[in-house]
N, C-alpha and C positions, 0 to 999 in steps of 0.2 A: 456579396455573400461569401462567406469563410467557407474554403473549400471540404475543410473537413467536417464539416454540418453536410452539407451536400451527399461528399462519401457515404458517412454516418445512416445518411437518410436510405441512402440505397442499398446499403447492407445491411442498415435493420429490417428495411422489408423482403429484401432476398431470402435473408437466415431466418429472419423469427417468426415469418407465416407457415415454415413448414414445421418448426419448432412448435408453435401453438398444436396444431393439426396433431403431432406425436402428443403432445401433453394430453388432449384431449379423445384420442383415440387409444390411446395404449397404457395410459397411465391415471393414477388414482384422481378422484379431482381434488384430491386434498394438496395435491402436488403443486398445482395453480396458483392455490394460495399464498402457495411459501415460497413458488417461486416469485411470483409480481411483491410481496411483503419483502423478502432478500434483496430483489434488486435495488425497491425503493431504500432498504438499510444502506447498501453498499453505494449508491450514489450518495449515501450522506457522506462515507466513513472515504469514498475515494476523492469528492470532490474537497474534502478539506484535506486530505494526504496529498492529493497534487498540488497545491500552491502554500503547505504549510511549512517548507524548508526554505520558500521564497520570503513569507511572513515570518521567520526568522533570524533572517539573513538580512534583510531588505527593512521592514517594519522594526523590530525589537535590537536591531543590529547585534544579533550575536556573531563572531566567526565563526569560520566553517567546522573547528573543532568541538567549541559548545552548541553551536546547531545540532550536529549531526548525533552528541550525546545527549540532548535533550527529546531528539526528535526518537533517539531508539529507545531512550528512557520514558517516552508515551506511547510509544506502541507496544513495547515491552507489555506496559502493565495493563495497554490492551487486551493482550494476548495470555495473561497471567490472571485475571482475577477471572477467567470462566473457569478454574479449580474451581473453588468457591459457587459460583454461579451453579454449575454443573450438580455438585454434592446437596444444595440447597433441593434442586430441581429432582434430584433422585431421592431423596428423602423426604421432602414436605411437599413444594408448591407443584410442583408437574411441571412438566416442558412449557406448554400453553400460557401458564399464569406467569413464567419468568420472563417468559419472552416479552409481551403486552407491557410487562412492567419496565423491563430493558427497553426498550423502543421508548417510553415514555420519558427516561434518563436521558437519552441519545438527545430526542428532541428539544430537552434544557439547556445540554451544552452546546450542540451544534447552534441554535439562538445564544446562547451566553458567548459565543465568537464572535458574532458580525458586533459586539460591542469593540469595536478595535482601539479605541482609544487612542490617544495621541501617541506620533512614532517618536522615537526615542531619536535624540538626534548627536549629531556625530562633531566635535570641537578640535583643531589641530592646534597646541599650544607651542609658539619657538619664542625664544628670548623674554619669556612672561608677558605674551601678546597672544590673543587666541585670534581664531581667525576659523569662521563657520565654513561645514561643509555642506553645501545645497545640495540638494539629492529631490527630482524630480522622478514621475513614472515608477512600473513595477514590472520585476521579472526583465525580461533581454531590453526593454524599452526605457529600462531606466539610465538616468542620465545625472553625472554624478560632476560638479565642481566644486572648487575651494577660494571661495570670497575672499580677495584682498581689497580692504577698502569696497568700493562699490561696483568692484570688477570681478567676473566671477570667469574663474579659470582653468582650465584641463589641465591632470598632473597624471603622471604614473612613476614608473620606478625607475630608479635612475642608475647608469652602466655599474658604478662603483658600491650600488647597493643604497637604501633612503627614498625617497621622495624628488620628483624633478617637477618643476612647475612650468607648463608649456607654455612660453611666448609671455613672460613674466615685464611687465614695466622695466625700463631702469627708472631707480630710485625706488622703487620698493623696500619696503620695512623688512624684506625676510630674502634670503638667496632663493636663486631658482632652483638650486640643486640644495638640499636637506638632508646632511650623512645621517645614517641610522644612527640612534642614539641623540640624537641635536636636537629630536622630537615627540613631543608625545600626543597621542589621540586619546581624549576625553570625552567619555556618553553623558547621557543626561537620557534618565529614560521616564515615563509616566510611569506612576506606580499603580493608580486606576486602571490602567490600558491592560500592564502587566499584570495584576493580580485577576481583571477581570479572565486574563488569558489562560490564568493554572485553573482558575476553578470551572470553567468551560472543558478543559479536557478532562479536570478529576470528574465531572459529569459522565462524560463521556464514558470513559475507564469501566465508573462503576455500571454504565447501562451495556457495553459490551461483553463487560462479565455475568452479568444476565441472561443475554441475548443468544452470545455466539454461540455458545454450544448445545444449548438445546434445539435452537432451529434446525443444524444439523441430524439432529435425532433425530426428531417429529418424522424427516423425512425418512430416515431407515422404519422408523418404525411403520412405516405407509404399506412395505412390502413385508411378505411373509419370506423368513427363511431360506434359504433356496433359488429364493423368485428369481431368473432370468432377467427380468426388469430395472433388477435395481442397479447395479451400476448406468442402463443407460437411464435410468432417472436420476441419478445424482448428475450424470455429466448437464441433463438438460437442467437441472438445479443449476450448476456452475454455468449456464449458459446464463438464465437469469442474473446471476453474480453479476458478470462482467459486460450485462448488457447497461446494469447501473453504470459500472466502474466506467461504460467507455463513454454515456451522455455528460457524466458524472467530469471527467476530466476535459470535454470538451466545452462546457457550458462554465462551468464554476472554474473552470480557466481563464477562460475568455471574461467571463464578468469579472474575472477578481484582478487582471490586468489593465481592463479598459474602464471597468467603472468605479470600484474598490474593493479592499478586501473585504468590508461589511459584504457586500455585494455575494463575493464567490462564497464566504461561508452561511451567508445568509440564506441560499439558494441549496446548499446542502443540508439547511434544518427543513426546509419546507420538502424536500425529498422525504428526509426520516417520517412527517409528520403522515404523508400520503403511505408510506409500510405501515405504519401504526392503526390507520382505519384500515390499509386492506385487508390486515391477519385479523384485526375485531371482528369485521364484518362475515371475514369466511368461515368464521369459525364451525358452524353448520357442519362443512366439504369436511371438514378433518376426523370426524366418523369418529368422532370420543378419545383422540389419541392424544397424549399428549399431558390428562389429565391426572389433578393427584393422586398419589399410590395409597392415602388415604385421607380424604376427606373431610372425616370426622373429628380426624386429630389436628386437620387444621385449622378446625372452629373454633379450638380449646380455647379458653381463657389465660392468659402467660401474665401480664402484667394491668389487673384493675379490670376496663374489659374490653381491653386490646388482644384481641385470641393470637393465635401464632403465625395467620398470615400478616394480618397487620403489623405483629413484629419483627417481621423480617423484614418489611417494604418500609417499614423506618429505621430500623439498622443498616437498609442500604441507602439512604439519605444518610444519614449517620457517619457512614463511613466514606462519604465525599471527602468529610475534614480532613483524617489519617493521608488519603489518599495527595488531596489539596499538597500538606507539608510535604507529604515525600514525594514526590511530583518535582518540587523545585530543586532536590540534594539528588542527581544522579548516582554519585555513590551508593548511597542505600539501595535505590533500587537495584542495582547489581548484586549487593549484598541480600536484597530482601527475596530474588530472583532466583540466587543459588541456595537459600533455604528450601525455600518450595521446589525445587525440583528436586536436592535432596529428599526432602519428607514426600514427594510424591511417590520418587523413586521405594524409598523404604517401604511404603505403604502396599506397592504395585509386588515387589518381592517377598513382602510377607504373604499376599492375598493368594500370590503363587505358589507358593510352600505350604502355606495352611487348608487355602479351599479350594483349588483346582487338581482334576484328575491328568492324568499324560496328556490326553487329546487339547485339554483345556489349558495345561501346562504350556505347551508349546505350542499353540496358536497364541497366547498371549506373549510370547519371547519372542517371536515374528512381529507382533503388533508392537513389541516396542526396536524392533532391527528398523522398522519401516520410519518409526519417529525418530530413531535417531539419522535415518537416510531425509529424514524432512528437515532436521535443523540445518544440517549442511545447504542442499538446495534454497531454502530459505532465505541463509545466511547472503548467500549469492542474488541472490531473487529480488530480495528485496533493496538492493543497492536501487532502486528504480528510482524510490520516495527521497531519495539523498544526492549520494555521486552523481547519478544517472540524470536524474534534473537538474544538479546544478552544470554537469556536462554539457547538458544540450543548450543550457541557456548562455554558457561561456565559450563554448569548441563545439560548436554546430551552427552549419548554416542549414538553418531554418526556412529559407527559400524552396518550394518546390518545384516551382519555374527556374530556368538561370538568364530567364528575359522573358518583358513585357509580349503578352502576345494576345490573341482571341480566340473565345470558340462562340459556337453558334451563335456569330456578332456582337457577344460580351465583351468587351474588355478583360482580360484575365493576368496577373499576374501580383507582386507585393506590392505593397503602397510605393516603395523605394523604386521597384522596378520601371513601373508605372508613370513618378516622376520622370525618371531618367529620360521617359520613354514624350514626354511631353504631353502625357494622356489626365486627365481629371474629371473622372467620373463623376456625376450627375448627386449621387448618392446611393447607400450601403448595397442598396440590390440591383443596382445598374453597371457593375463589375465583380469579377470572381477573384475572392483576394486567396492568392497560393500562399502566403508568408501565414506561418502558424505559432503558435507562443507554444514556449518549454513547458509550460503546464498542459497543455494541449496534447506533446508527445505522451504524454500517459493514457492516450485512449490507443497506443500499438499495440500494447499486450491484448485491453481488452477487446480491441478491433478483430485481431486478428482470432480473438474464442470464439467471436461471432461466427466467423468463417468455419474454421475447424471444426469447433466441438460439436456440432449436428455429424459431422463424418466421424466423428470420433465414435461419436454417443452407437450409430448405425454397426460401427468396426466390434464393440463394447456387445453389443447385442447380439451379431453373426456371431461373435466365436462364443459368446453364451451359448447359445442356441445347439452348437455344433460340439459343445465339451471341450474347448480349445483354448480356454482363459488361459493368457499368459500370466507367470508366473509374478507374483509383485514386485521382488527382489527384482528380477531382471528387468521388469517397465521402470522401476526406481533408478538402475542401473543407468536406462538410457536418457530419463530426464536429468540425472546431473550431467552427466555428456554432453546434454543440448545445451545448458546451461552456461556450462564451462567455457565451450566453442564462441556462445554468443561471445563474450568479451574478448576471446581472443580473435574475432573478425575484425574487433575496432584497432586493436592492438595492427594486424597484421596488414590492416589496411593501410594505418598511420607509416608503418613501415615501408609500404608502396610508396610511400609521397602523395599520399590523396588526403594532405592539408592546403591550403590556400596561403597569402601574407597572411590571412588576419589570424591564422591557428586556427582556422575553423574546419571540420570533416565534412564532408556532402549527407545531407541528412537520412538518403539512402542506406549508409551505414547502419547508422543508430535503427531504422528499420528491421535492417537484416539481425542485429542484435535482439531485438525487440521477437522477431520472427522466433528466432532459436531460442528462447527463453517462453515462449508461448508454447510451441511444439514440447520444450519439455514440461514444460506445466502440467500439459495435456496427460501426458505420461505419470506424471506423479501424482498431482493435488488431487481430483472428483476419484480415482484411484485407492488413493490413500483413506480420503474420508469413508468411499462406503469398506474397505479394507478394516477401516477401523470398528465399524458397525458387525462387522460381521465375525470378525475376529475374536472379540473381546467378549469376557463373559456379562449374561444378560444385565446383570446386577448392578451393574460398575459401569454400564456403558456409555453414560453420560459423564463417567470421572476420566475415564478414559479417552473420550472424546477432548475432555479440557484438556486432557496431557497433547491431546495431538496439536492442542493450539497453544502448549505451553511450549509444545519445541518452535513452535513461532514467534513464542514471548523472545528467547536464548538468543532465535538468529536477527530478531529486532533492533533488542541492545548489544549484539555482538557486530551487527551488520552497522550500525549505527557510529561506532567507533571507529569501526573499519573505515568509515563515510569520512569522519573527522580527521582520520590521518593522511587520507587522500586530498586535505581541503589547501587551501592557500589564501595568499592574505588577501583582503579587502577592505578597502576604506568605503562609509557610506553605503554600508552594504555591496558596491560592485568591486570585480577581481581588477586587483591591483597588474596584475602582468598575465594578459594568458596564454603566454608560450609557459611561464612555467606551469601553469594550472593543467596545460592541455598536456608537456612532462608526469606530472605526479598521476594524473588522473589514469595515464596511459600503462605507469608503472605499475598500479593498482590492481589495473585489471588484467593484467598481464598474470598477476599472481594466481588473481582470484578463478582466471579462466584456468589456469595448470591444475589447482585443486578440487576443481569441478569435474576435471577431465581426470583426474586420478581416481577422487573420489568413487564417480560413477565406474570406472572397469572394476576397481575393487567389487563392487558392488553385484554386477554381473559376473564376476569368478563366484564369488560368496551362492548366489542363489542355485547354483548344482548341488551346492553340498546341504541347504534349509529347506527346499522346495517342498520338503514332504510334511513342514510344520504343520502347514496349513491344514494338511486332514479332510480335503476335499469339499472348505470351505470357498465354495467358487473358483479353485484354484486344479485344473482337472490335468492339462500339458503343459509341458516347457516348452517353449519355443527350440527348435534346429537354428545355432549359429548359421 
């Protein structure tokens, strides 16, 4: 039995039965609904984010440069078409009718993934001889050589720079050392496999720009004005989130490692599919919210006698195609990224100047200090889905044991251990396996909400309660701080000397990173979003909402290149040398921690001098340094 199922099992029922008992006691029962409909969303959207830098690494063999822009160039436009989504939702369909629709999107492409098609495979050509490279297993278990003849052989990189072929025949057709330049590596990729791949995610895309940002709303809109309640409703929202994100990275890990990748993304459509009947079915609990601003105009007749909702729900079919093409030309989307946040920006500054009064004025010039405090953390944040994985899967030992041992008369420790150890367990529930896959580590963030955010949600409510709200700017302040710090523990550790021969840190680490980037989550994100809610005028508040996930789009594709520069070479999808992997990776975040940690004091000097934006929207004292 996988230890972190085990975990998992005992911290869901620690945190989430007194979490029920609050949802059900103090909060709308509308609330229910969108929480169990969000989780099941976000097990979709986290169980293919965990293993899909691995499936492009590993399956499509891109390197770590075009991974890591491909992969911020999809969540990018994740995070960019709930503009869109949003505007739609505040003018015609209602929150309720976009969402149903988005979930139904989600559920095409997250099924249009487990289509995986044939992997693209990897060819070493010298002296106009090829010579195949075998590549077995997924993610840290994969196992990677190069066929000479009908011998198949371990290689890595060689002193003087090239390719060295371990324990190479004499009389072979090629040297065992291979200067750079003497060689070339040639793919061969399925173009089924591949195309089936883009138009899965432009599925996607377009059902998140749907989806995201009105469920968000539904929820502010649950509470009145004022309400005390609603921040710690939104945390136990974000509780929901990440109860998905953490089954979500431990299940669709584990299957997409051990059984395939049809497997782990297969098991994130069938997530989407169970959000989609729970938000149908509660629709009831949601007490009319959500619905269109007018009805009757949505009945209209537009085209023959397809009326205007209809023609929306086929212009977002529609616009899979557009999305499909630019999906594969990273460039554009960058280009097409800083349009829209230009024209978002223009539109947010006119809406300021034309239709808001002082109060209105500057509680929206706060709500956009906070989004631009959110692209930053972000940007940082989400190195999780990239660097971060491919970190733990190449310079992390993954072992949580460091020797085969028992508990209450199990056998317990990694498969490896275990051999070492002369032990061979019976079968899977007759020993406790400590070794966990790098797609796996993606359930620390949300392990660790579990824990937290119920003390949070309680912290959230007392200083409600008491007139005590800390000020946003300075809680923003201290989540980039936490942020920053994470990376430089790994950094500072690495420093210590707490690597191993193999380049590997004690997983411990990556823990404590994981920790500090939870803690400031904590602090900014459920924050942010009801910040957002409450800030912003009524009118806009779902375009406003999209901006807040547009500065998510920014730190996507910016987080995503960041990822690529950090990356290093690999053949066959695995890392060619990882003392240099476990160098770059180290450099990286060495940076990215310095301007986490700058970022946020700025941040906290700034909020003395804006504290009074806010206008006594939930925002009552400052915190005493």
């Amino acid at each position: 039995m996988n230890i972190v199922i085990l975990l998992g099992i005992l911290v869901t029922l620690a945190t989430g039965i007194p979490v029920l008992l609050q949802l059900l006691k103090t909060h709308p029962k509308g609330l229910m609904i969108l929480f169990f409909a969000e989780m099941w969303e976000r097990f979709s959207y986290y169980g293919m984010r965990g293993i899909l830098i691995f499936y492009l690494t590993q399956h499509l063999l891109f390197d770590d440069e075009a991974a890591g822009a491909q992969y911020g160039s999809y969540t990018s436009l994740v995070y960019l078409l709930p503009l869109i989504g949003g505007l739609l939702a505040d003018r015609y369909l209602g929150t309720r009718k976009a969402v149903a629709f988005g979930a139904l999107l989600l559920v095409a492409g997250h099924m249009t993934m487990a289509l995986e098609g044939g992997p693209t495979t990897q060819t070493l050509v010298y002296n106009n001889q090829s010579y195949a490279v075998a590549a077995e297993g997924r993610m840290e278990s994969r196992s990677v050589k190069l066929m000479v003849g009908d011998k198949a052989y371990d290689f890595g990189p060689a002193a003087s720079g090239g390719l060295e072929i371990k324990n190479l025949d004499a009389g072979a057709p090629l040297p065992a050392v291979l200067p750079a330049g003497s060689y070339t590596m040639v793919k061969k990729s399925d173009p089924m496999g591949v195309n089936a791949f883009y138009l899965a995610v432009s599925l996607i895309i377009m059902g998140v720009g749907f989806l995201k940002p009105n469920i968000s709303t539904i929820v502010g809109q649950l509470y009145p004005q004022g309400d005390p309640r609603r921040d710690s409703g939104f945390t136990l929202y974000y509780y929901g989130i990440n109860l998905g994100a953490f089954w979500a990275a431990v299940l669709c890990g584990l299957l997409g490692q051990n059984v395939g990748w049809w497997a782990g993304f297969g098991l994130a459509g069938v997530g989407m599919a169970l959000g989609w009947v729970v938000f149908v079915l509660g629709k009831p609990l949601l007490q009319g919210k959500g619905e269109p601003p007018n009805p009757e105009r949505l009945k209209e007749p537009m085209v023959g006698p397809i009326n205007r909702e209809w023609l929306i729900y086929l212009g977002g079919l529609l616009g899979v195609i557009p999305i499909w093409l630019l999906v594969q030309h990273n460039g554009l989307v960058g280009w097409g990224l800083t349009l829209s946040t230009l024209a978002a920006l223009a539109f947010i500054v006119w809406f300021i100047a034309k239709k808001c009064d002082k109060v209105e004025r500057e509680r929206m010039m706060l709500a956009m200090v906070l989004i631009f405090g959110a692209v930053v953390f972000f940007t940082l944040f989400e190195q999780a889905g990239t660097s971060l994985n491919l970190f733990a899967s190449r310079n992390v030992d993954l072992s949580i044991t460091s020797q085969a041992t028992s508990f209450l008369g199990l056998p317990m420790g990694s498969a490896d251990q275990l051999a070492a150890a002369g032990i061979q367990p019976a079968n899977w529930w007759s020993w406790i396996d400590t070794g966990i896959g790098a797609a796996q580590t993606q359930s620390f963030n949300a392990g660790f909400i579990l824990i937290f955010a119920p003390i949070f949600a309680v912290m959230w409510t007392w200083l409600g309660q008491r007139g005590k709200v800390l000020d946003p700017t300075f809680t923003f302040g201290l989540g980039l701080i936490q942020v920053g710090l994470g990376f430089l523990v790994v950094v500072w550790a690495a420093g210590a000397g707490m690597t191993d021969s193999a380049f590997r840190m004690p997983l411990i680490i990556l823990g404590m990173l994981y920790l500090l980037h939870t803690t400031g989550e904590l602090f900014l994100s459920p924050v942010g979003l009801s910040e957002i809610t409450k800030l912003s005028v009524a009118s806009i508040v779902s375009f406003m909402m999209a901006v807040w996930f547009l500065s998510s789009s920014i730190a996507q594709l910016v987080g995503g290149r960041i990822a690529g520069l950090m990356g290093t070479e690999t053949v066959g999808g695995q890392v060619l040398d990882p003392a240099a992997a476990l160098a770059t990776s180290l450099d990286g975040f060495n940076k990215l921690g310095w301007v986490g940690v700058g970022c946020g004091v700025a941040f906290v000097v700034a909020s003395f001098f804006i504290r009074h934006w806010a206008h006594g929207a939930g925002v009552n004292k400052h915190p005493e340094l």
